[in-house]
C-alpha positions in Angstrom: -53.2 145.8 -153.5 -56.9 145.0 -153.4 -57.8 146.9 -150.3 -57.2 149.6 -148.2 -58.7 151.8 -145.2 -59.1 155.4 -145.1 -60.1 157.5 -142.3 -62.3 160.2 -143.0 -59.7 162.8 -141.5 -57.8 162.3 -144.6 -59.1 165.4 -147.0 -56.5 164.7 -149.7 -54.3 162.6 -152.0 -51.7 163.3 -154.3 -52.5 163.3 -158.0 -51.2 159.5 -158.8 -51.8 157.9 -154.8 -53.2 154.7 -156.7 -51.7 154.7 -160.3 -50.8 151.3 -161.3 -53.0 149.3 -158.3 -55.0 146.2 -159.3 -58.5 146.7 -160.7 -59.7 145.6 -158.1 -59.0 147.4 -155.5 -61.8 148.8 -153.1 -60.9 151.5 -150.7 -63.0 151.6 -147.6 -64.1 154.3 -145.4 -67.0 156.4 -144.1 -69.6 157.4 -146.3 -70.0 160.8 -147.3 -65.8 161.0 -146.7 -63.9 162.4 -149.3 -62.3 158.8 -149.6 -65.9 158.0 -151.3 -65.9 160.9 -153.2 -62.3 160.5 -154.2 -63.1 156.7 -154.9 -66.2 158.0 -157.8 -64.0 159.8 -159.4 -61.4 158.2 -160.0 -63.6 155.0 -160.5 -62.0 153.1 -158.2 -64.7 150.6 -155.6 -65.6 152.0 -152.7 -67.3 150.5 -149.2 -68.3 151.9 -146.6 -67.6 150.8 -142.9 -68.8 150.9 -139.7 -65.5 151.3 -138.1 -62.0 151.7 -139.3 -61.0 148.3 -137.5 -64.0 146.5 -139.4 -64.1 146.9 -142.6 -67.3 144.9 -143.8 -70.4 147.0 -144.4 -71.4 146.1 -147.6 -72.7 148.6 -150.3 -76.5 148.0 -151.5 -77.2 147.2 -154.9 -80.5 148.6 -156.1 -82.8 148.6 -159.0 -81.3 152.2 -160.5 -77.9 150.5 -160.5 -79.0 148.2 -163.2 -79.5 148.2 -166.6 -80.4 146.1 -169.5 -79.0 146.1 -173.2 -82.3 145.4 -174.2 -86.0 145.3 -172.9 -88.2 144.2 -175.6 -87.9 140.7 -177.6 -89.7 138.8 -180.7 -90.4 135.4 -179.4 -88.5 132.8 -181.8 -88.2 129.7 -179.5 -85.1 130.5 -178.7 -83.7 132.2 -174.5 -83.1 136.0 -174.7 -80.6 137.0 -172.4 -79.9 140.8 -172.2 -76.8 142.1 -171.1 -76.4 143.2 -167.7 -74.7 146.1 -166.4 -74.8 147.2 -163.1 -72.8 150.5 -161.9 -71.8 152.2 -158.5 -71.9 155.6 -159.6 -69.7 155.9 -162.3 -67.6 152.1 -161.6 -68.9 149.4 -163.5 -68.9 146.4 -161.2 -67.9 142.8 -162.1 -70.0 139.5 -162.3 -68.9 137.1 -160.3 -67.1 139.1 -157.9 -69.6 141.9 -157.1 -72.6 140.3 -158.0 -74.5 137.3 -160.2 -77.6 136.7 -162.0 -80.1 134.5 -163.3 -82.5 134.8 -166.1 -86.3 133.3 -165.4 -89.1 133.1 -168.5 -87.3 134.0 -170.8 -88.2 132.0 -173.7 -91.7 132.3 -173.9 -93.9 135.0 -175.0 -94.8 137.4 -171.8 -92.8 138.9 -169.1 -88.7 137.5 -168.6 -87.0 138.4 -165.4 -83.5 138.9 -164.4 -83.1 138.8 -161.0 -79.6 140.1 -159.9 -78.0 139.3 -156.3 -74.7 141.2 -155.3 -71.3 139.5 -154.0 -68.7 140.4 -152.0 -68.6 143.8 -151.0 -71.8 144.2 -152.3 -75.4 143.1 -150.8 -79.3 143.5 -152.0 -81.3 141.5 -154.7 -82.8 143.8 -157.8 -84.9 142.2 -160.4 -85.2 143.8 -163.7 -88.3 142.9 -166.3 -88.2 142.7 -170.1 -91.1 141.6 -172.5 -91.1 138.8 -175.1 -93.5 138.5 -178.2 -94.8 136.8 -180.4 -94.6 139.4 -183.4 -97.9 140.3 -186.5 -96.6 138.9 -189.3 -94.3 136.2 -188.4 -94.6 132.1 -189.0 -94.7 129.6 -186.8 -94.8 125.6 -186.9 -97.0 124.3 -185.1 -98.0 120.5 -185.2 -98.7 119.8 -188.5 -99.5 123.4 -189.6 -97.8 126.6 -190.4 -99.4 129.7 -188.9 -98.4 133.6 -189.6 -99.5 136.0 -186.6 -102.3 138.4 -188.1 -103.3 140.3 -184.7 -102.6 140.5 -181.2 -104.6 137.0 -180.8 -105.4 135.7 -184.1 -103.3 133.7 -186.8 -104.2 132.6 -190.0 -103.2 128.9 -191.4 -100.5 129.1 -194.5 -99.9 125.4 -195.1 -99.2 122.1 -194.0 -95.5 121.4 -192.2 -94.7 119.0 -194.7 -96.7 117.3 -197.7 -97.4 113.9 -195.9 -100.9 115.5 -194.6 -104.0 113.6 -195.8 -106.6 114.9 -193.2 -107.0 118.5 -193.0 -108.1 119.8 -189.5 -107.7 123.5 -188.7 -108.4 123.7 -185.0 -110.1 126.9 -183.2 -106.9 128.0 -181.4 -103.0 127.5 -181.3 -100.3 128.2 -178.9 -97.3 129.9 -179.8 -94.8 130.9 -177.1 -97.1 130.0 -174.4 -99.8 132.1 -176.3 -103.4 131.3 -177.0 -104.4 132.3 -180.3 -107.8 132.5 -182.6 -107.4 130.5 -185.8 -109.8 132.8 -187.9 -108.2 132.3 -191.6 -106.7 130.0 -194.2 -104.6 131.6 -196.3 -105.0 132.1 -199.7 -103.2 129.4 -201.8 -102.4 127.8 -198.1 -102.9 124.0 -199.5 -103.2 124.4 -203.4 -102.1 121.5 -205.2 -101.9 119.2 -202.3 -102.4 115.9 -203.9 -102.1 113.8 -200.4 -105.3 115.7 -199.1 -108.5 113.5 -198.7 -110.6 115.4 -196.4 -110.8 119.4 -194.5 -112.5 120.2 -191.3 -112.6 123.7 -190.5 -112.4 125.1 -186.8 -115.2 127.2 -185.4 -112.9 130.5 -185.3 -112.0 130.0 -189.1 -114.2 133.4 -190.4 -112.5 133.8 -193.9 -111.5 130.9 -197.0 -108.9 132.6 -198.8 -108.5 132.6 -202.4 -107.4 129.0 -204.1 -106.9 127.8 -200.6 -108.0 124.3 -202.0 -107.8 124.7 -205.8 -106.4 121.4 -207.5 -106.6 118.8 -204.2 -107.6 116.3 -206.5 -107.6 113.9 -204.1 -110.0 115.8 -201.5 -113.8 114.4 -201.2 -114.9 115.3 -198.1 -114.6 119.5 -196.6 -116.8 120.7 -193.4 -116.5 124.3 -192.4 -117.4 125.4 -189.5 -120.0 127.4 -187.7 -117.4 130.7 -188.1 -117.1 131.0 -191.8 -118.4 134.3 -193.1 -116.5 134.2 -196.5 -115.3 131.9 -199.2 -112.5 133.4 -201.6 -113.1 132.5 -205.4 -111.2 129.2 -206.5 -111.4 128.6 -203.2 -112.1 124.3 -204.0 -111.8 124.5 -207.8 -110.7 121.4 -209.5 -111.3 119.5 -206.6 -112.6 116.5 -209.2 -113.3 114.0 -206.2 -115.4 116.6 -203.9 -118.6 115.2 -203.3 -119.4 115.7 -199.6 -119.2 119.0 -198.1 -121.0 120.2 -195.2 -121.5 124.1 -194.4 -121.9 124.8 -190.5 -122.0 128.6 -190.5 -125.2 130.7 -190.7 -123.1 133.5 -191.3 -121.7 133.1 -194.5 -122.3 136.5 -196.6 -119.6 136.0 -200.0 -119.1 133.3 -201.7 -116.1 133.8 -205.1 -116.0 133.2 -208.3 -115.2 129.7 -209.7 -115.6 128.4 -205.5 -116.5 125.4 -206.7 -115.8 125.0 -210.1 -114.8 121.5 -210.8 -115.4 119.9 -207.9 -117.6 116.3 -208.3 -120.6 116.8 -210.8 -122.8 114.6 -208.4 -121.9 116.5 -205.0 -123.8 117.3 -202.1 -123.7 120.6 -200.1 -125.4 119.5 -196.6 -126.2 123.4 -195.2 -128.7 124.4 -191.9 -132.2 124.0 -192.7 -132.5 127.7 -192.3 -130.0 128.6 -194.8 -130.8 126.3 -197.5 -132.6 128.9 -200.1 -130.4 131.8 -199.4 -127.7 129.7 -199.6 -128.5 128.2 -203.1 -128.7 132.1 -204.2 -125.4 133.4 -202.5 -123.4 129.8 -204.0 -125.5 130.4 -207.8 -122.8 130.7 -211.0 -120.0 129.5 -208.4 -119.0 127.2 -210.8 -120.6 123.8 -210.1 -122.1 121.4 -211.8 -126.0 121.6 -212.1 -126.7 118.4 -211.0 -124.6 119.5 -207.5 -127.4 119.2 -204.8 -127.7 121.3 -202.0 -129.1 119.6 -198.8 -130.6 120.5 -194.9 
C-alpha cells in the first residue's frame, strides 16, 4: 500500500493500523488533522488535500527542510558535493522520488550552490550555499610554477613544475581556483641548484628574495627584479659563476644578505635607477662580490 485517505473525523488508530506497509506509503488528509499528526509521529509521509476525493495538494519544500553535511570546503581542483538531507518534520524524504538536486560552482574557489526542487508529492525549489577556498598554506601548480598560499591574496613562488625551465619569469599575479592572487615572494631555496636556468625576471608584486633562492644556478647570466623588491635574502645568487647582467628595478630595496652575491661573475654589472646608485653601492657593500663588479644607472 502506498496511499491512503483519511478524513479528518477520524481522531484515532489502533496501535499497529500501518505495521508492515511499504516505506512508502503517504497518508493524505487535512492539515492540522490528527492523520498529520499521527503521520509525524510515526514517520510515515504525509500530504495534505484539498478534498477527500482529490488527493493532490502537494506539501512545500522550504529552505529549513534542508540541510547540508558540510558547508565549508578547501579548494583542491576537485567538485565538492555535500550530502543532502531534506526532512518533513521528523521523515526523511527520498531523492528521486520526493525531490532532486543539482550542484552549481562547486569546484572553484567562492560560493557553490545546491539548488534542490521537490517531486511528487512534494513542490517548491530551496537553494542551499556552501563556501570553497583556496586555503594559507597549501601548494598549487600553476603553469610552470609551484605556488604555496601565504595570505588571503598573496602566494609566494616555491619552485619550478619540473626541471626543464631555462627562463625564469615570476609574474605579478596567479589564479588559483578562479582566484586572483599577489605574487609578492620567492621562496627561500625555491630554485637552488637549477642547472637548466639561464635567465630570472622578477614580477612587480615580488617584495621579498628569500634565502638561497638562486644559490648554485650555474648556468644563470642574466636576473631583473622588479620595481617591488624591498629585500634580498643572503645567498640569495651565490655561486651563480655565469651572472653578469643584472638589473635592479626597485627603489625600495632596504636589506640586502650576507654572501647575496658571492660568486657570481667577477666582471658583472648591476644596472640600478640613477637615483639609487650610491645608496645602493652602500646597502650591496661586503655582499660578496667581486671588486671589479660594477654597478651602473
Amino acid at each position: 500500500m502506498k496511499k491512503i485517505i483519511i478524513p479528518e473525523d477520524v481522531t484515532k488508530f489502533g496501535k499497529y493500523t500501518f505495521v508492515g506497509c511499504n516505506e512508502d506509503l503517504t497518508i493524505y488528509g487535512k492539515t492540522g488533522s490528527y492523520a498529520e499528526t499521527y503521520a509525524k509521529e510515526n514517520n510515515i509521509k504525509f500530504s495534505s488535500t484539498g478534498s477527500i476525493s482529490n488527493p493532490i495538494e502537494k506539501r512545500t519544500i522550504f529552505s529549513n527542510h534542508v540541510s547540508l553535511s558540510q558547508t565549508s570546503y578547501a579548494y583542491d581542483k576537485k567538485a565538492k558535493k555535500p550530502t543532502v538531507t531534506v526532512k518533513d518534520g521528523t521523515v526523511v524524504l527520498k531523492e528521486g522520488t520526493d525531490y532532486t538536486f543539482t550542484y552549481n560552482n562547486n569546484i572553484n574557489a567562492g560560493t557553490a550552490k545546491v539548488t534542490i526542487m521537490g517531486k511528487g508529492n512534494y513542490k517548491g525549489t530551496v537553494t542551499k550555499k556552501f563556501t570553497i577556498t583556496v586555503k594559507k598554506g597549501t601548494s598549487h601548480k600553476v603553469g610552470s610554477y609551484q605556488y604555496q598560499v601565504t595570505g588571503t591574496s598573496t602566494v609566494s613562488v616555491t619552485g619550478a613544475k619540473n626541471n626543464k625551465v631555462t627562463k625564469i619569469k615570476v609574474p605579478k599575479t596567479v589564479k588559483i581556483g578562479g582566484k586572483t592572487f599577489k605574487v609578492t615572494a620567492i621562496a627561500s631555496n625555491a630554485f637552488q641548484n637549477n642547472k637548466k636556468i639561464v635567465s630570472v625576471e622578477i614580477g612587480d608584486n615580488v617584495k621579498a628574495i628569500g634565502t638561497a633562492a638562486f644559490e648554485v644556478c650555474t648556468k644563470l647570466s642574466k636576473a631583473t627584479l622588479g620595481k617591488g623588491v624591498t629585500e634580498i635574502g643572503g645567498n640569495a645568487f651565490k655561486n651563480c659563476k655565469k651572472l653578469g647582467n643584472i638589473t635592479i628595478k626597485s627603489v625600495k630595496l632596504k636589506k640586502v644578505g650576507k654572501n647575496a652575491l658571492k660568486g657570481v661573475k667577477s666582471t658583472a654589472k648591476i644596472k640600478v635607477p640613477a637615483k639609487k646608485l650610491s645608496a645602493y653601492k652602500k646597502l650591496y657593500k661586503n655582499k660578496g662580490q667581486n671588486k671589479k663588479v660594477r654597478f651602473l644607472k
